[in-house]
Steps between C-alpha positions, in 0.01 A plus 500: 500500500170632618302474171630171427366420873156642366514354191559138626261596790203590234583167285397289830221315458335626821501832296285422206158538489267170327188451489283237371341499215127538556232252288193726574463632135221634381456308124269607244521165352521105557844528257684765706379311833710167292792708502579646785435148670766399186762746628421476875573128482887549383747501705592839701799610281343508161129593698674824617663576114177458351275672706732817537548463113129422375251645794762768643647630141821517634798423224778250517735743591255668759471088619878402547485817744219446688607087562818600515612258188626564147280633201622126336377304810135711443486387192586165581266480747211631305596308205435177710161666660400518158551120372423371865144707444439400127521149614289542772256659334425290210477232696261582677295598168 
């Protein structure tokens, strides 16, 4: 009975740790300055997948832990990044 106590205890939100994500990058070029403004601009969900998958190097499976979601909803959510991004980006080319 105790553990479970913990264990619910530790899956309170008032227990985990978030931070924002900070926007003072230092970019080496105009491109990777268009990016990060590209992925900082989505929505906080897929924002967190990609920058823990793409600037972090963490994999899916590492992902679904850390967000506390499955390795399919990663993917989901990284797959949608991606078009959300590819759209974004070519129009503003």
């Amino acid at each position: 009975m105790t553990a479970n106590l913990c264990k619910n205890r530790l899956r309170s939100a008032a227990y985990r740790l978030e931070e924002e994500l900070s926007d003072n990058v230092p970019f080496e070029t105009g491109a990777q300055r268009e990016l990060f403004a590209a992925v900082m601009s989505l929505n906080a969900k897929e924002r967190a997948a990609v920058y823990l998958y793409y600037y972090e190097g963490y994999a899916t499976e590492e992902i679904a832990k850390i967000l506390s979601i499955s390795q399919t909803a990663v993917t989901t959510r990284l797959g949608r990044a991606r078009r959300q991004l590819r759209s974004r980006l070519e129009a503003d080319r």
